[in-house]
py3Dmol code that shows the C-alpha trace and the ligand (Angstrom):
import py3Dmol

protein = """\
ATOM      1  CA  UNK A   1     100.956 124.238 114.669  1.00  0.00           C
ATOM      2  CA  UNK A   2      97.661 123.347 115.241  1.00  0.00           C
ATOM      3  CA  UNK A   3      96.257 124.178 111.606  1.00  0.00           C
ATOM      4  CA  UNK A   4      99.585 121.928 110.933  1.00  0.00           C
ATOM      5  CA  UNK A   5      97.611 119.434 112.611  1.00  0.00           C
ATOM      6  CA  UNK A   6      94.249 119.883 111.265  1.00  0.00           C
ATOM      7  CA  UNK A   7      95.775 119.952 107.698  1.00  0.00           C
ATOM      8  CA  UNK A   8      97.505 116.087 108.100  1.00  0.00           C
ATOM      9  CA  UNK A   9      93.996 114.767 109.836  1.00  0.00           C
ATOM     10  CA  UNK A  10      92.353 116.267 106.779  1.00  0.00           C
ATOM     11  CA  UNK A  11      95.046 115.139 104.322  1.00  0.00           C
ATOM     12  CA  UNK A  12      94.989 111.452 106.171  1.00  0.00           C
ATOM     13  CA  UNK A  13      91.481 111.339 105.480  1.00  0.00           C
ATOM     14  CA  UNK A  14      91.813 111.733 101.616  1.00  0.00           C
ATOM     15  CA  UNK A  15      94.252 110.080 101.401  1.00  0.00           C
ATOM     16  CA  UNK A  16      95.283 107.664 104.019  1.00  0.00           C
ATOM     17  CA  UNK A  17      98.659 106.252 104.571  1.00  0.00           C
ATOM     18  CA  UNK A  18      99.041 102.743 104.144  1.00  0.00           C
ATOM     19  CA  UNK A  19     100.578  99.811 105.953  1.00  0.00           C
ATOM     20  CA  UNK A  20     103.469  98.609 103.210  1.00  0.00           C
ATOM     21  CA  UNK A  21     103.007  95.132 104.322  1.00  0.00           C
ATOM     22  CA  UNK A  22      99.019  94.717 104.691  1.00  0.00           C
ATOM     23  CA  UNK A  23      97.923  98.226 102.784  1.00  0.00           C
ATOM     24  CA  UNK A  24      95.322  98.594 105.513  1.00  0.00           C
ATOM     25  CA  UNK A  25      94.971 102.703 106.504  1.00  0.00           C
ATOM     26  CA  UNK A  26      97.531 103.374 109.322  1.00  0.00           C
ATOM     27  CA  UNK A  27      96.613 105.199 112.465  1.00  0.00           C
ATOM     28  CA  UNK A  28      97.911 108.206 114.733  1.00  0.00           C
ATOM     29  CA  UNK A  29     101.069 107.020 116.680  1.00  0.00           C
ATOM     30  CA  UNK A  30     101.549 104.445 113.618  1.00  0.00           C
ATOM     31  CA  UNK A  31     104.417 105.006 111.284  1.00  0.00           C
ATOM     32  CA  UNK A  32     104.730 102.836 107.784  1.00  0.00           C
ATOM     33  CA  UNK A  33     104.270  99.392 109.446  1.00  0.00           C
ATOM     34  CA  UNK A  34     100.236  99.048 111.269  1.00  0.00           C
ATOM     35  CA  UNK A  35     100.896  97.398 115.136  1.00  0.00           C
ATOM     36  CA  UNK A  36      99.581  93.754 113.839  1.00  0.00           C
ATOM     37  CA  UNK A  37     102.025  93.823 111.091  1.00  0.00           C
ATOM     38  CA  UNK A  38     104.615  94.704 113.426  1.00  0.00           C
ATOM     39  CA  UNK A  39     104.078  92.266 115.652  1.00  0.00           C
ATOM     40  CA  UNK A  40     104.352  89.576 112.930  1.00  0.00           C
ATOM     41  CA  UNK A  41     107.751  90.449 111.241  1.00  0.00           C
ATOM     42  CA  UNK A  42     109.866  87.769 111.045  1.00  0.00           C
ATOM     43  CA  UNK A  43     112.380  88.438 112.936  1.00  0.00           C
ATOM     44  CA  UNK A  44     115.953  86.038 113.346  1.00  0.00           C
ATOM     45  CA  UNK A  45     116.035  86.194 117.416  1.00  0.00           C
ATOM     46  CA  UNK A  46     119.484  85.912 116.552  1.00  0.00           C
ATOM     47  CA  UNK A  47     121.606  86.056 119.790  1.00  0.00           C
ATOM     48  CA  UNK A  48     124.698  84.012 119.298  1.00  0.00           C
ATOM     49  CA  UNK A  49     126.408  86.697 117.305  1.00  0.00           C
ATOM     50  CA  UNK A  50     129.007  84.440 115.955  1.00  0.00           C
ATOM     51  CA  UNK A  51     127.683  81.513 114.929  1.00  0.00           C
ATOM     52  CA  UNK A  52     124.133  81.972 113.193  1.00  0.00           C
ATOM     53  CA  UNK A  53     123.482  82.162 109.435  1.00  0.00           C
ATOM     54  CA  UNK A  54     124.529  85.386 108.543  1.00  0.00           C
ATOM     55  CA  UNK A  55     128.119  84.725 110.390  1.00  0.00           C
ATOM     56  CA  UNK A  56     128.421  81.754 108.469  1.00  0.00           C
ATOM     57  CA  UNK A  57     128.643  83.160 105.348  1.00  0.00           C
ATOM     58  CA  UNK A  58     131.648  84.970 106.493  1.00  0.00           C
ATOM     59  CA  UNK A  59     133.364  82.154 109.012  1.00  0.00           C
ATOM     60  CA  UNK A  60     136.984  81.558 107.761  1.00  0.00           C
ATOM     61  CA  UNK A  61     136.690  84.174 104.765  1.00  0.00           C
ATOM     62  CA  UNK A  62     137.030  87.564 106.569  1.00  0.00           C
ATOM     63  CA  UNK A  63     137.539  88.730 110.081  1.00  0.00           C
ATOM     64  CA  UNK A  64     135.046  89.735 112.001  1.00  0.00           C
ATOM     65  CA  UNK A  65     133.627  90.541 115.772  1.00  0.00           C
ATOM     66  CA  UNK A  66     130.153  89.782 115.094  1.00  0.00           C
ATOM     67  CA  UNK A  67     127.718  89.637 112.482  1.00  0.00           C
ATOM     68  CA  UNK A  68     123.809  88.730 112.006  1.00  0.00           C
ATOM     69  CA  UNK A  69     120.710  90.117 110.508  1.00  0.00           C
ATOM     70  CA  UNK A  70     117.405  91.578 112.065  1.00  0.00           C
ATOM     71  CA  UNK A  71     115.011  89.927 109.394  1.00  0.00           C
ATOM     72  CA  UNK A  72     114.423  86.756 107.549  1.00  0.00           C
ATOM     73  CA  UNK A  73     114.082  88.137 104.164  1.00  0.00           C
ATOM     74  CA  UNK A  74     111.198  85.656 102.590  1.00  0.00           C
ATOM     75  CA  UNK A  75     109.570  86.072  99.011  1.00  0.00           C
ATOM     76  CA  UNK A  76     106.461  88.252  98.476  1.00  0.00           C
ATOM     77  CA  UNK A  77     106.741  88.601 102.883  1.00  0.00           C
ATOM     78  CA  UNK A  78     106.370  91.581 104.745  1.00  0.00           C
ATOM     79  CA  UNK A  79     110.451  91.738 104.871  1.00  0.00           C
ATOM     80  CA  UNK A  80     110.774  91.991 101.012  1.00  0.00           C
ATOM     81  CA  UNK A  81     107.847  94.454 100.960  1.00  0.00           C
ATOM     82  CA  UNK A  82     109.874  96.834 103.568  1.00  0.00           C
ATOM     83  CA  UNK A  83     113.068  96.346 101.484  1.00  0.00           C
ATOM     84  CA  UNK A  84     111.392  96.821  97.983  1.00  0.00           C
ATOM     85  CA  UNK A  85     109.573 100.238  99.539  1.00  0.00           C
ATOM     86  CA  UNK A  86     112.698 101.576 101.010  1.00  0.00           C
ATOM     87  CA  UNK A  87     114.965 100.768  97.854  1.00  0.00           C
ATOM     88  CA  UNK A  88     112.850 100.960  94.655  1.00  0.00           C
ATOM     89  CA  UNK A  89     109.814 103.247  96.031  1.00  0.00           C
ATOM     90  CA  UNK A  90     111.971 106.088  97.502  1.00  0.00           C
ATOM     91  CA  UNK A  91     111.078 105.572 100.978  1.00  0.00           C
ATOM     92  CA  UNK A  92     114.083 106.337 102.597  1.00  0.00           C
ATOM     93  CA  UNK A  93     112.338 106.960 105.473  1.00  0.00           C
ATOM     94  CA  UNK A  94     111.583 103.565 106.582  1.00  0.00           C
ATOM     95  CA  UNK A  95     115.342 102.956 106.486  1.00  0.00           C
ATOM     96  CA  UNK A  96     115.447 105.038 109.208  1.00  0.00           C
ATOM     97  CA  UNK A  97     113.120 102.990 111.476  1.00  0.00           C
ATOM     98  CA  UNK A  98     114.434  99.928 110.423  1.00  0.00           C
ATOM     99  CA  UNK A  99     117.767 101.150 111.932  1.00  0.00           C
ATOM    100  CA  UNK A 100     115.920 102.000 114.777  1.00  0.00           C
ATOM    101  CA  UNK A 101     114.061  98.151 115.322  1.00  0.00           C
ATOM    102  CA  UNK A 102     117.813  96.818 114.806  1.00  0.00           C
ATOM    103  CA  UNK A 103     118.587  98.889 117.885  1.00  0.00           C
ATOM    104  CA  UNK A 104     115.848  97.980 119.661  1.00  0.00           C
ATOM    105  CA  UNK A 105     116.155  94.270 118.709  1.00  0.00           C
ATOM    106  CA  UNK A 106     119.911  94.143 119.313  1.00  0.00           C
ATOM    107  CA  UNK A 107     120.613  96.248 121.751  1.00  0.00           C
ATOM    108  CA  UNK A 108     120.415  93.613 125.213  1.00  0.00           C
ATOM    109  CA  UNK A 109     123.328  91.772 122.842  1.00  0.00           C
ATOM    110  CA  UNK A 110     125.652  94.168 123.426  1.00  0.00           C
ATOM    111  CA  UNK A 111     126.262  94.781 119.667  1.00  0.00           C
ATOM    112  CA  UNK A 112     126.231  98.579 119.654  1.00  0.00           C
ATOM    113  CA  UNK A 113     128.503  99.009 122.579  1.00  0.00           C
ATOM    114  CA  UNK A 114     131.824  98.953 120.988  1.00  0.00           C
ATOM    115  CA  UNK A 115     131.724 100.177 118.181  1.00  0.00           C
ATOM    116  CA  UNK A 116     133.142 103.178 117.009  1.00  0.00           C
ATOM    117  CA  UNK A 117     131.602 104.355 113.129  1.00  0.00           C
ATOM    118  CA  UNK A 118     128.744 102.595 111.512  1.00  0.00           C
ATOM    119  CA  UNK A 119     129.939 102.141 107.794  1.00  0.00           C
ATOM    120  CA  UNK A 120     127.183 102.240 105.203  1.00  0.00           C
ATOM    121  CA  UNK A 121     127.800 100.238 102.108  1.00  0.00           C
ATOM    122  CA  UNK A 122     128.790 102.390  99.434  1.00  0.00           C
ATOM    123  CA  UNK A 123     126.290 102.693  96.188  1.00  0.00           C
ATOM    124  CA  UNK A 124     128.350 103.643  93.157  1.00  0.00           C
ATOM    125  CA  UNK A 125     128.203 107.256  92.501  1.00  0.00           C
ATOM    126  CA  UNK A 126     125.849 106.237  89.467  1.00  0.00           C
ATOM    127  CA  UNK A 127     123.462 104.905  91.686  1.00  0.00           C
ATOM    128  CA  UNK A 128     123.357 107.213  94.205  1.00  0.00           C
ATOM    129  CA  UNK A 129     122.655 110.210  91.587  1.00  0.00           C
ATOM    130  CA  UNK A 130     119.563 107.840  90.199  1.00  0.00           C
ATOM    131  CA  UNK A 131     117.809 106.693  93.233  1.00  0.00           C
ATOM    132  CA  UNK A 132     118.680 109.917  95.365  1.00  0.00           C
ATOM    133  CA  UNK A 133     119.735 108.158  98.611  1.00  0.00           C
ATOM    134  CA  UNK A 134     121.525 105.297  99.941  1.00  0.00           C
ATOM    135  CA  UNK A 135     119.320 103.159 101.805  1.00  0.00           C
ATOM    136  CA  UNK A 136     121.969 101.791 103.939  1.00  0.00           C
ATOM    137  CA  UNK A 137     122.995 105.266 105.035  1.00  0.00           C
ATOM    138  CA  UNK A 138     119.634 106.049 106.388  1.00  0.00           C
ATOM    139  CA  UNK A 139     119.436 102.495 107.899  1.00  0.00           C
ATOM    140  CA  UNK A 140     122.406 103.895 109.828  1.00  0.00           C
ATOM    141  CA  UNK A 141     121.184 107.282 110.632  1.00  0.00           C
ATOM    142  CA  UNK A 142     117.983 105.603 112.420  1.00  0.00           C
ATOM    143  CA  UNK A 143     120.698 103.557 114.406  1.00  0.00           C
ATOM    144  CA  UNK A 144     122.681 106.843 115.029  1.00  0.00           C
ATOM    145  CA  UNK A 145     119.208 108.960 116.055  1.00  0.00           C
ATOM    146  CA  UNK A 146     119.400 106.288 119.608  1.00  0.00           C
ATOM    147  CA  UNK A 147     123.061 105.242 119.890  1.00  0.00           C
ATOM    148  CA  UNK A 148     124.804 108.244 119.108  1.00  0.00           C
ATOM    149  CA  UNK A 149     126.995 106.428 116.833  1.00  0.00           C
ATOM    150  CA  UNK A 150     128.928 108.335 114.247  1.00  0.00           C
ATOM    151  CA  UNK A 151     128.416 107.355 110.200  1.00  0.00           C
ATOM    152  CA  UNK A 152     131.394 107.248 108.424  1.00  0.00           C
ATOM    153  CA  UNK A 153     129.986 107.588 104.381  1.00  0.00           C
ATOM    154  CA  UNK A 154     133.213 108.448 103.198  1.00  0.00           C
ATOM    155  CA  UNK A 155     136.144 106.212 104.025  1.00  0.00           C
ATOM    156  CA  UNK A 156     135.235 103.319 102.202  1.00  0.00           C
ATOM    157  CA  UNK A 157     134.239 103.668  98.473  1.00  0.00           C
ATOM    158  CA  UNK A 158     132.691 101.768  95.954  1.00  0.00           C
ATOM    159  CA  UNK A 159     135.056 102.336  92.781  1.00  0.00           C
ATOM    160  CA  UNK A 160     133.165  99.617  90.191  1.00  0.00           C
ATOM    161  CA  UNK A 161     130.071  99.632  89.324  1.00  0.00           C
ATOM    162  CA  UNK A 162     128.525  96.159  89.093  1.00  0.00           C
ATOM    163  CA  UNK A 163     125.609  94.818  87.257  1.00  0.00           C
ATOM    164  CA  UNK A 164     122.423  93.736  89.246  1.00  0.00           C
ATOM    165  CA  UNK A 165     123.785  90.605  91.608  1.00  0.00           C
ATOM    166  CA  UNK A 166     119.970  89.383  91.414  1.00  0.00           C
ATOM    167  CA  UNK A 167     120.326  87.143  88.504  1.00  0.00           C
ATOM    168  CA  UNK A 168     123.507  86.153  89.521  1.00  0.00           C
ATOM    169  CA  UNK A 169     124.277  82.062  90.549  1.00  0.00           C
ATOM    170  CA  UNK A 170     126.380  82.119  93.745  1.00  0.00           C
ATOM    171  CA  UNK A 171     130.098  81.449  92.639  1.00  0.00           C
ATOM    172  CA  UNK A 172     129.220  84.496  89.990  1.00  0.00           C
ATOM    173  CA  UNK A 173     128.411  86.699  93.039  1.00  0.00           C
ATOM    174  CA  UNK A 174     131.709  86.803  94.333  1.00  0.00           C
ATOM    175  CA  UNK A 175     133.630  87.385  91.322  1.00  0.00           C
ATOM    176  CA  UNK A 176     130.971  90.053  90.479  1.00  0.00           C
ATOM    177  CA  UNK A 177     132.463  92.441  93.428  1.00  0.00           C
ATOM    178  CA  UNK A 178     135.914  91.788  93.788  1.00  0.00           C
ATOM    179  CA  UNK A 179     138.317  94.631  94.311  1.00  0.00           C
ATOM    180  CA  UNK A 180     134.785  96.810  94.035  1.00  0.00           C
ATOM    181  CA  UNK A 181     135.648  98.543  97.154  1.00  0.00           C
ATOM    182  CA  UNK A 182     138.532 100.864  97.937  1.00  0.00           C
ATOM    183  CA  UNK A 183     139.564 102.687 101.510  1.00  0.00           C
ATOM    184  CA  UNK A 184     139.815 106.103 100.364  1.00  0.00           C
ATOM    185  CA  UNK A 185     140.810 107.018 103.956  1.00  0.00           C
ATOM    186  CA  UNK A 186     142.195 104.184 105.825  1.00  0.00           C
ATOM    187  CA  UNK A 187     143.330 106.254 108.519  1.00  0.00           C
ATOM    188  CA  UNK A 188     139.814 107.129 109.502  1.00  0.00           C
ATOM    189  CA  UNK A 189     139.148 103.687 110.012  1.00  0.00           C
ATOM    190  CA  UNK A 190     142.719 102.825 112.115  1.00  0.00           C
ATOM    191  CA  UNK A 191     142.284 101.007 115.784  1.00  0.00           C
ATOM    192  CA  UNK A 192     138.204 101.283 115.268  1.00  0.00           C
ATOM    193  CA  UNK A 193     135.213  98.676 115.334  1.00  0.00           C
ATOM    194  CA  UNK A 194     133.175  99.660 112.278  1.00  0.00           C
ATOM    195  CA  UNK A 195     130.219  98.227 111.671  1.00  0.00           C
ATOM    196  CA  UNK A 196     128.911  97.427 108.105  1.00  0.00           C
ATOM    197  CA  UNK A 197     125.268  98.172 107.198  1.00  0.00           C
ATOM    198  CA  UNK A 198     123.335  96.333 104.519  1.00  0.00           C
ATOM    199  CA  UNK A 199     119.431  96.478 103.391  1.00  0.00           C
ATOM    200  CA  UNK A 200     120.117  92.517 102.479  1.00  0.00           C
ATOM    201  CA  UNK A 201     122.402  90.247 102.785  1.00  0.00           C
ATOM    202  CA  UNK A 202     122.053  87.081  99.982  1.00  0.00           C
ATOM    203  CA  UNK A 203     124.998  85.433  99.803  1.00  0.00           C
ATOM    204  CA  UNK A 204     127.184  87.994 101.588  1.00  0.00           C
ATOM    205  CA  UNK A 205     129.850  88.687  98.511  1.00  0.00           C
ATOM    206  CA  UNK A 206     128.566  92.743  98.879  1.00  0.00           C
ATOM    207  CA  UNK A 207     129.102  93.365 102.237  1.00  0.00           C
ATOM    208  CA  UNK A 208     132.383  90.619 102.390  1.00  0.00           C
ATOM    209  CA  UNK A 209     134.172  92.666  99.672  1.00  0.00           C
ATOM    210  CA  UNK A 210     133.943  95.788 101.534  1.00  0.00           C
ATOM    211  CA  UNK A 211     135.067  93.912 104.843  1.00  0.00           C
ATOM    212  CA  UNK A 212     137.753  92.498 102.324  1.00  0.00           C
ATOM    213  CA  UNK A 213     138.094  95.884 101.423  1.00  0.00           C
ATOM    214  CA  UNK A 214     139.407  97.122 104.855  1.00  0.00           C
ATOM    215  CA  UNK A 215     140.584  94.279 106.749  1.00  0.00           C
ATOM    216  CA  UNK A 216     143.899  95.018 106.481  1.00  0.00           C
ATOM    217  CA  UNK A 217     144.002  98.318 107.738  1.00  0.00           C
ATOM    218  CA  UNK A 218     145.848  98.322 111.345  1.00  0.00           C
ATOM    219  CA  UNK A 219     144.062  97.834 114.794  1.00  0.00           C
ATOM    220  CA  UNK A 220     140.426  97.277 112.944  1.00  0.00           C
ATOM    221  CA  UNK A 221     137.679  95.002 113.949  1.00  0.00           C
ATOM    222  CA  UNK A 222     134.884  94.441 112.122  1.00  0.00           C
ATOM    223  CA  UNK A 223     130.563  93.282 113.140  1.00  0.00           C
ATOM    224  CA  UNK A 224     127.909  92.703 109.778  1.00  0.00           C
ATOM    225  CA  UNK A 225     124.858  93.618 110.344  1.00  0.00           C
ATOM    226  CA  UNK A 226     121.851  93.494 107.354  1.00  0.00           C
ATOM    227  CA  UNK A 227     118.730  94.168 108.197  1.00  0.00           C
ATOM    228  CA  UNK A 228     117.247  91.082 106.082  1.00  0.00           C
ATOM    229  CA  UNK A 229     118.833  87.698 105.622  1.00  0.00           C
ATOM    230  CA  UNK A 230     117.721  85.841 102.343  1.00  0.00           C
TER     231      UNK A 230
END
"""
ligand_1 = """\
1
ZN
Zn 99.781 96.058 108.252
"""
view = py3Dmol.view(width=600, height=400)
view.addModel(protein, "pdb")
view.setStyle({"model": 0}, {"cartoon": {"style": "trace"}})
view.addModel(ligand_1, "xyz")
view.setStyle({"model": 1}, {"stick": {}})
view.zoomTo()
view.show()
């Protein structure tokens, strides 16, 4: 244990780890983000949990019992830095303390108490062999390690595989994903309030077509959460 110890001072001395948002060397009791960084993310301060921008996207298109984000996303910001580590750069890691800020930042709303499974978006199976992980799933397991709340990664599935939505206009978004999604076990998901993860949320045509996806399935209620908000 305690050569453990001496061996992580020593490595964090040759080679310290690094804030992803300011690169500055990060210090005991720190974990991927320094303190000043963390106090500057830019949060939403979302409370009104129907009516904010990330519910808007969905208003009138797709049930649901609440929905918002916990981060602006902006360009070249600290939020897109986060996102681009824990997607591109295999930092899975940091998915799982983002899930944990989301509890943390959401947690006085009462959006955690109801619900039953916390629903990862599906990556294609493609995907999932090339980058290793899903970054939503470990989004939810951080949200699991202080709720208790059960992940559910195999009721909904993604059956398509789409090309990258990035260079995509808006109206091309939503035909992108439709009918990507599929229930494979619907009765898992009977009389429950699932809530749908998401690293980002752009226009909302991902995480909508899985909502979409399962909306019909009887007694369900649905809540959105992303953890940035373009
Ligand atoms: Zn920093």
């Amino acid at each position: 244990m305690i050569m453990r110890m001496i061996l992580n001072d020593l490595l964090n001395l040759f080679y310290p780890r690094l804030c992803l948002v300011c690169q500055t060397p990060l210090v005991k009791g720190e974990d991927h983000i320094c303190l000043l960084c963390s106090n500057h993310l830019p949060y939403t301060y979302f409370t009104d949990m129907k009516d904010n921008r990330v519910s808007r996207l969905f208003q009138g298109k797709v049930p649901f019992v609440a929905a918002t984000a916990l981060f602006y996303f902006l360009q070249k910001g600290s939020s897109q830095k986060l996102v681009h580590s824990l997607k591109y750069h295999g930092n899975k890691k940091l998915g799982y303390e983002l899930g944990r800020l989301a509890v943390t930042a959401y947690r006085e709303s009462g959006l955690f108490d109801t619900v039953d499974l916390l629903l990862p978006v599906p990556l294609h199976p493609k995907r999932m062999k090339q980058r290793g992980y899903n970054q939503s799933e470990w989004i939810a397991r951080g949200i699991q390690s202080v709720t208790g709340i059960a992940i559910d990664t195999s009721s909904l599935s993604r059956i398509k595989r789409t090309e990258s939505q990035t260079r995509k206009q808006r109206s091309e978004r939503h035909k992108n994903v439709e009918g990507i999604f599929h229930p494979s076990n619907a009765d898992a998901l009977k009389n429950k309030h699932v809530l749908l993860l998401d690293d980002v949320i752009t226009t909302g045509s991902t995480i909508g077509a899985c909502a979409e996806a399962i909306k019909d399935i009887p007694g369900i209620r649905i809540s959105i959460l992303g953890i940035t908000v373009v």
